[in-house]
TORPA-4810 file (N, C-alpha, C, O; in nm, 3 decimals):
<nodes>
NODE_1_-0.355_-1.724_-0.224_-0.294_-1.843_-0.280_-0.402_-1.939_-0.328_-0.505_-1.954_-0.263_X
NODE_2_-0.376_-2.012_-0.452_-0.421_-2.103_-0.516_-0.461_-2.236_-0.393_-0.375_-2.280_-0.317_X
NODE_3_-0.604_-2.285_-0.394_-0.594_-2.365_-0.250_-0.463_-2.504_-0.311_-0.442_-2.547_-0.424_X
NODE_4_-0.416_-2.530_-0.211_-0.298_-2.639_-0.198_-0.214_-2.663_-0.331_-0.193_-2.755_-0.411_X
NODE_5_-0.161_-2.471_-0.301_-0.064_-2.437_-0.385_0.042_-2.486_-0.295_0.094_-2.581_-0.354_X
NODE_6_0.093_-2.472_-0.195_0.145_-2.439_-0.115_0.242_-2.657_-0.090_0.355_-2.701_-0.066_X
NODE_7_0.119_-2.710_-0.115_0.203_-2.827_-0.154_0.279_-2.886_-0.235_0.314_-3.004_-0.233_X
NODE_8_0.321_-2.765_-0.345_0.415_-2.763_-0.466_0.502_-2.711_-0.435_0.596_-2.791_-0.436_X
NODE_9_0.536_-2.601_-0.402_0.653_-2.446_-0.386_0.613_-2.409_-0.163_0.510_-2.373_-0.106_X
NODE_10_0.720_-2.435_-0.122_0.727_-2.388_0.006_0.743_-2.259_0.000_0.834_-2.191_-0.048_X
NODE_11_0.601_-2.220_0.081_0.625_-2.057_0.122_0.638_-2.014_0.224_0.579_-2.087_0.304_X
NODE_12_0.690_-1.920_0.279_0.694_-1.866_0.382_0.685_-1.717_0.420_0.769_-1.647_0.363_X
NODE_13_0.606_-1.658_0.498_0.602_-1.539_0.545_0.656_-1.459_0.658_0.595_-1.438_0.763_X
NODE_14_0.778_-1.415_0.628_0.838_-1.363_0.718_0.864_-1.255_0.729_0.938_-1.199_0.648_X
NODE_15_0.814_-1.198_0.825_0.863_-1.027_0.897_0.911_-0.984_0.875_1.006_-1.058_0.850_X
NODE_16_0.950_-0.852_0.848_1.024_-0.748_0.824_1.138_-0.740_0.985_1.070_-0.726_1.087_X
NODE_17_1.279_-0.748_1.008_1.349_-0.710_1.116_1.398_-0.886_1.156_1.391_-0.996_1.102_X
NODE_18_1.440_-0.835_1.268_1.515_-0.961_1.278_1.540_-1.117_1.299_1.643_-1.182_1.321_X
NODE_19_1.384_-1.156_1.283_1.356_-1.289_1.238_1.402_-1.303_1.055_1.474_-1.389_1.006_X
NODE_20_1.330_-1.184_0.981_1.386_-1.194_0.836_1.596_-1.235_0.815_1.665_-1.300_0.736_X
NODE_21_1.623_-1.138_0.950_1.795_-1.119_0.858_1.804_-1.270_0.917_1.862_-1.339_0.834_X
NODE_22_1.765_-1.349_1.036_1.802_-1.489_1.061_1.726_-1.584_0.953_1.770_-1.698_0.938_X
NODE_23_1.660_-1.559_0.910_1.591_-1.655_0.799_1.697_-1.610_0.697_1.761_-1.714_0.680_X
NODE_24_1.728_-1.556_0.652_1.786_-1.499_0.481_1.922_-1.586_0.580_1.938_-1.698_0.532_X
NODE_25_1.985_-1.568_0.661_2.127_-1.602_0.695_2.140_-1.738_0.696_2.231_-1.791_0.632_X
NODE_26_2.052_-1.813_0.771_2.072_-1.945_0.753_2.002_-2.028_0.631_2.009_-2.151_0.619_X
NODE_27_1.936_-1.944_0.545_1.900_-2.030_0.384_2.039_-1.990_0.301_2.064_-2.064_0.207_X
NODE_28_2.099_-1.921_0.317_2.223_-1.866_0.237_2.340_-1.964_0.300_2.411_-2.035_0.229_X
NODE_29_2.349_-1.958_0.453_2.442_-2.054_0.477_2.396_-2.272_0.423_2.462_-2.374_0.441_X
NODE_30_2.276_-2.253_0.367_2.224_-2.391_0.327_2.268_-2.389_0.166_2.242_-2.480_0.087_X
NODE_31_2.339_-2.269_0.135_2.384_-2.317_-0.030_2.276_-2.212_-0.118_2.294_-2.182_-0.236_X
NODE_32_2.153_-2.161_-0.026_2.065_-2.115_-0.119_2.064_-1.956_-0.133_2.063_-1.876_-0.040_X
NODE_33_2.066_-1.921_-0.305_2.068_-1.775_-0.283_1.969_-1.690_-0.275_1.859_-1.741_-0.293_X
NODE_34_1.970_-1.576_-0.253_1.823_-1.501_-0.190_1.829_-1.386_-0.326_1.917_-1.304_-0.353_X
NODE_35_1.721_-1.411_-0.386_1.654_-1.351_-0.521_1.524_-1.258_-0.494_1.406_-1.294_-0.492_X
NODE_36_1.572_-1.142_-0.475_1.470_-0.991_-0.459_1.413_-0.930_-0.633_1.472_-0.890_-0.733_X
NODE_37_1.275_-0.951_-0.595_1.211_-0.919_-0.686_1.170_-0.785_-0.708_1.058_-0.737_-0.687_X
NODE_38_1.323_-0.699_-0.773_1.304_-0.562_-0.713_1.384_-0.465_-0.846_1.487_-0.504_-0.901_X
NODE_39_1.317_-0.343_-0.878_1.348_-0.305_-0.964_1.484_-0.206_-0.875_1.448_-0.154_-0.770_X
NODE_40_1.600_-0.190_-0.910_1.708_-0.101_-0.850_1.809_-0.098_-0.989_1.799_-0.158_-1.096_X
NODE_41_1.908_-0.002_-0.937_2.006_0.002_-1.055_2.083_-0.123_-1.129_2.087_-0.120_-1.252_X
NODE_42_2.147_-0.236_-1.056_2.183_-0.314_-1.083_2.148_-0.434_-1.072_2.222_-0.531_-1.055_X
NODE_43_1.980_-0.433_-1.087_1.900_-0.535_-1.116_1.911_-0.619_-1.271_1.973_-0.554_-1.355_X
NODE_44_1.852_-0.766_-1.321_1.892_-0.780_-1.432_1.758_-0.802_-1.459_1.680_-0.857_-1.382_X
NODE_45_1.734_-0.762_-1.565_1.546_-0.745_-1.675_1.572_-0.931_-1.695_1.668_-0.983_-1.753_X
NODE_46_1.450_-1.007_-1.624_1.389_-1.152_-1.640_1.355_-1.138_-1.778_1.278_-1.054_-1.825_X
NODE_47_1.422_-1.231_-1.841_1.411_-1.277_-1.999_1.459_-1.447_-2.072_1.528_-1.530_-2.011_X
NODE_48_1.427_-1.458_-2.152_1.390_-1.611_-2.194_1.556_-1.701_-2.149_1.576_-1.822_-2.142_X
NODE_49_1.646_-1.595_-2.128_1.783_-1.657_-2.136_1.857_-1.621_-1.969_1.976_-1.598_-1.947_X
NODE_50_1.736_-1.625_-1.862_1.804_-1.565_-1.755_1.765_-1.690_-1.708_1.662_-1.752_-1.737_X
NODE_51_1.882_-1.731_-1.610_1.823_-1.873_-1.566_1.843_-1.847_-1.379_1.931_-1.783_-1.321_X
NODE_52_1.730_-1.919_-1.326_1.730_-1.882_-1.220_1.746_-2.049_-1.137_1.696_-2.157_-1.169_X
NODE_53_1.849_-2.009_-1.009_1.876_-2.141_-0.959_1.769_-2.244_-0.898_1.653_-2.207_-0.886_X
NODE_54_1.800_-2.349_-0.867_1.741_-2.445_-0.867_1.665_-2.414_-0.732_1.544_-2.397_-0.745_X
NODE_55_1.703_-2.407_-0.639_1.670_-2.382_-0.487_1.711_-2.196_-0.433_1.825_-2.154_-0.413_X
NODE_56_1.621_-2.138_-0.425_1.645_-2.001_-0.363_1.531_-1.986_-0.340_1.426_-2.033_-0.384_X
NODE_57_1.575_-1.870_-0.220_1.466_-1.756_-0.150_1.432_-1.656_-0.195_1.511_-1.563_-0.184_X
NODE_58_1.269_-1.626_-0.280_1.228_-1.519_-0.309_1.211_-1.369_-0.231_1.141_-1.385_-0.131_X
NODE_59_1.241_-1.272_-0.242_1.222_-1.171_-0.133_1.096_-1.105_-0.255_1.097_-1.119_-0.377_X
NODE_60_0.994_-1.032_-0.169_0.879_-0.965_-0.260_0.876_-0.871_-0.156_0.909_-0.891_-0.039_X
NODE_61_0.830_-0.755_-0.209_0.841_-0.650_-0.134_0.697_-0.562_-0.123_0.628_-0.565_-0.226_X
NODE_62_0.652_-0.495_-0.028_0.504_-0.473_-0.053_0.490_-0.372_-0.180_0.563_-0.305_-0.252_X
NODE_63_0.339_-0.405_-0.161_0.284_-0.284_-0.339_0.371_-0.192_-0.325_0.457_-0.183_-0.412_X
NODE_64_0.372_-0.091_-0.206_0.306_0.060_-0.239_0.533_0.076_-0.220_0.587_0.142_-0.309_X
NODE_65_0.598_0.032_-0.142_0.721_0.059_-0.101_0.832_-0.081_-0.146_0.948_-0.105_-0.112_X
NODE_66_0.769_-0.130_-0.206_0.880_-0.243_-0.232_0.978_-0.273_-0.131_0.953_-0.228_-0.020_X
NODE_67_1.104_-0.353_-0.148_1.170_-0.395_-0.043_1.231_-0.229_0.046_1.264_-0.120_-0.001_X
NODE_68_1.223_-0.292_0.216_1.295_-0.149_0.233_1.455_-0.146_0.239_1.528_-0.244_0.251_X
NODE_69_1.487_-0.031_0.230_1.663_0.026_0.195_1.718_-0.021_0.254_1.826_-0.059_0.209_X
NODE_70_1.681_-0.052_0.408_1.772_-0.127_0.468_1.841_-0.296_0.425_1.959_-0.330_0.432_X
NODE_71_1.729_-0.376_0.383_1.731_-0.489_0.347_1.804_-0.480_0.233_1.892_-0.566_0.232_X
NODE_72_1.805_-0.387_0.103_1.783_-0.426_0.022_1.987_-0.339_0.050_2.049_-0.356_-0.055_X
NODE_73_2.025_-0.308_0.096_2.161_-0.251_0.156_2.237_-0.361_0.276_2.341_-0.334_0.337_X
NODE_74_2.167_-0.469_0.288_2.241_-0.516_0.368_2.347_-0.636_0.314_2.417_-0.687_0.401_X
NODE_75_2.358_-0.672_0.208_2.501_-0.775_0.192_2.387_-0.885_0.188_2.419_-0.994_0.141_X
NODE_76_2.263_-0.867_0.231_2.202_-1.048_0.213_2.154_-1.109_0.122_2.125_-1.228_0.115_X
NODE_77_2.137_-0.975_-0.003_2.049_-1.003_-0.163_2.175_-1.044_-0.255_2.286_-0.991_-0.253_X
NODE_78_2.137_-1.137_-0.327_2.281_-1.203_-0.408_2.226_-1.146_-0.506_2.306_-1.060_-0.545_X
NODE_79_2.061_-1.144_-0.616_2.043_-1.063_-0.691_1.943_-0.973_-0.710_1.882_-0.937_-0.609_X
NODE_80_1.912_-0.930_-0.811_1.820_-0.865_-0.810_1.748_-0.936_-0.943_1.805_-1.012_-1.021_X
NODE_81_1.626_-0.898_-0.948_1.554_-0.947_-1.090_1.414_-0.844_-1.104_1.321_-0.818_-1.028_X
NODE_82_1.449_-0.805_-1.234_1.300_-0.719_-1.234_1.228_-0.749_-1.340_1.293_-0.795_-1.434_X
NODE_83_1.103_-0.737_-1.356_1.048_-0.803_-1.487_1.065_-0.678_-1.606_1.110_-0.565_-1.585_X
NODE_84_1.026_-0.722_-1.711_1.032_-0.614_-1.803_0.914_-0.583_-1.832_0.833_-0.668_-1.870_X
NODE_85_0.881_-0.430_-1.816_0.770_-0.382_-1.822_0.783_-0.275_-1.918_0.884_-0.205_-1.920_X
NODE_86_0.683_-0.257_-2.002_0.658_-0.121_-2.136_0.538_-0.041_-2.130_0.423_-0.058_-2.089_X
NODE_87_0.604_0.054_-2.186_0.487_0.170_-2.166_0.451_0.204_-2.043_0.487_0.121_-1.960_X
NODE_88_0.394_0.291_-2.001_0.360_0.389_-1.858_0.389_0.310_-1.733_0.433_0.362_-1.631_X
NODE_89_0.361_0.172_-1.748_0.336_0.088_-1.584_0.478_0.094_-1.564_0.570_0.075_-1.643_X
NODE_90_0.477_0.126_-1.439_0.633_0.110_-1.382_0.619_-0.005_-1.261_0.710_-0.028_-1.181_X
NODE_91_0.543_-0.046_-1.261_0.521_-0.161_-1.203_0.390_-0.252_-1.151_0.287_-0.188_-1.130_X
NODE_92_0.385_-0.391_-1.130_0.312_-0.460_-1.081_0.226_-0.518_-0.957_0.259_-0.513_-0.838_X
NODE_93_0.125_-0.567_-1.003_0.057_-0.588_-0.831_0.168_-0.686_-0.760_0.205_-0.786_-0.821_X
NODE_94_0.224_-0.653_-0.615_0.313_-0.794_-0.601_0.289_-0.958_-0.661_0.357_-1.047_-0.712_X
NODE_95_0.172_-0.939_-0.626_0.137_-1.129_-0.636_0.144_-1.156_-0.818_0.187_-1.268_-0.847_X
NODE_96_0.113_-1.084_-0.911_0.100_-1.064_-1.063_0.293_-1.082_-1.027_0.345_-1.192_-1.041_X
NODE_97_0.352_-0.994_-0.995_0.483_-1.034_-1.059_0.538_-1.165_-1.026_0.603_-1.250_-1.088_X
NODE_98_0.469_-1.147_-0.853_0.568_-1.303_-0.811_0.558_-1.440_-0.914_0.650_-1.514_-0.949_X
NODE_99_0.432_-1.444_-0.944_0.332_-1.542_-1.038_0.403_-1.544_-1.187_0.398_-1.643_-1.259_X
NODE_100_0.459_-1.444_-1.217_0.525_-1.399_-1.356_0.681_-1.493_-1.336_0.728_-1.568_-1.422_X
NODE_101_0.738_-1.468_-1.212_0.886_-1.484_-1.203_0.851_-1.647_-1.183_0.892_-1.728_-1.266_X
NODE_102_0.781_-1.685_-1.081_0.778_-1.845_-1.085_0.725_-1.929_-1.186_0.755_-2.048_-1.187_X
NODE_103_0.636_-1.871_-1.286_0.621_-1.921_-1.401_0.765_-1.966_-1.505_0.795_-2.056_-1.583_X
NODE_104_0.816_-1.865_-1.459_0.949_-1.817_-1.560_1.047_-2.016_-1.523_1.087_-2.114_-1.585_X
NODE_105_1.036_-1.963_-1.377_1.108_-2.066_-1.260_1.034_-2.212_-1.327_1.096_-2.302_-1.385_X
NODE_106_0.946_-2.209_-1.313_0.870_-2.370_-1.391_0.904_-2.390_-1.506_0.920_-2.499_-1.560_X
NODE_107_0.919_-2.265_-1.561_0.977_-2.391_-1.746_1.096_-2.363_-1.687_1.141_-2.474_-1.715_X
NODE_108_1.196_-2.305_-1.624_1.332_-2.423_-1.621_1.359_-2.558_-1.553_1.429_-2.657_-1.577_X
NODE_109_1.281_-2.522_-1.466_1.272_-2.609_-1.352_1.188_-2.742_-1.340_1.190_-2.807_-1.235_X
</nodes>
């Protein structure tokens, strides 16, 4: 992280298991929806006309396995968002995409 990035955008790092499903449960019961940065079937391609809400929880998933099946199967992801990528790369270093999607998040926001 950018030094005293972190005093712009609240981050948080949370565990995989069941501190995560109590974190995702009570930001969802606060109004906020939980936005997985994850390529799957019924994900929607981030583009100039996708607007992303004002207050939500990013989920990022590691390099090599992205989010796991369980999470990403449990009822707690409201969407999905994947960036659009061309030619051979089928995907990004995590921190390059996250950086891509919150950019996106700053010009609406």
């Amino acid at each position: 992280m950018v030094v005293a990035a972190d005093k712009n955008v609240r981050i948080s790092a949370v565990p995989p298991g069941p501190r995560l499903l109590h974190f995702l449960r009570e930001h969802r019961a606060q109004g906020k929806q939980v936005v997985a940065l994850e390529q799957t079937s019924n994900s929607e391609i981030l583009q100039a006309g996708t607007e992303l809400p004002k207050h939500f929880v990013l989920l990022l998933g590691s390099e090599q396995e992205g989010l796991p099946a369980w999470l990403l199967q449990s009822g707690l992801i409201d969407r999905f968002v994947e960036l659009p990528l061309r030619g051979q790369t089928g995907s990004l270093n995590v921190h390059v995409a996250a950086a891509m999607l919150l950019w996106h998040y700053r010009l609406q926001h």
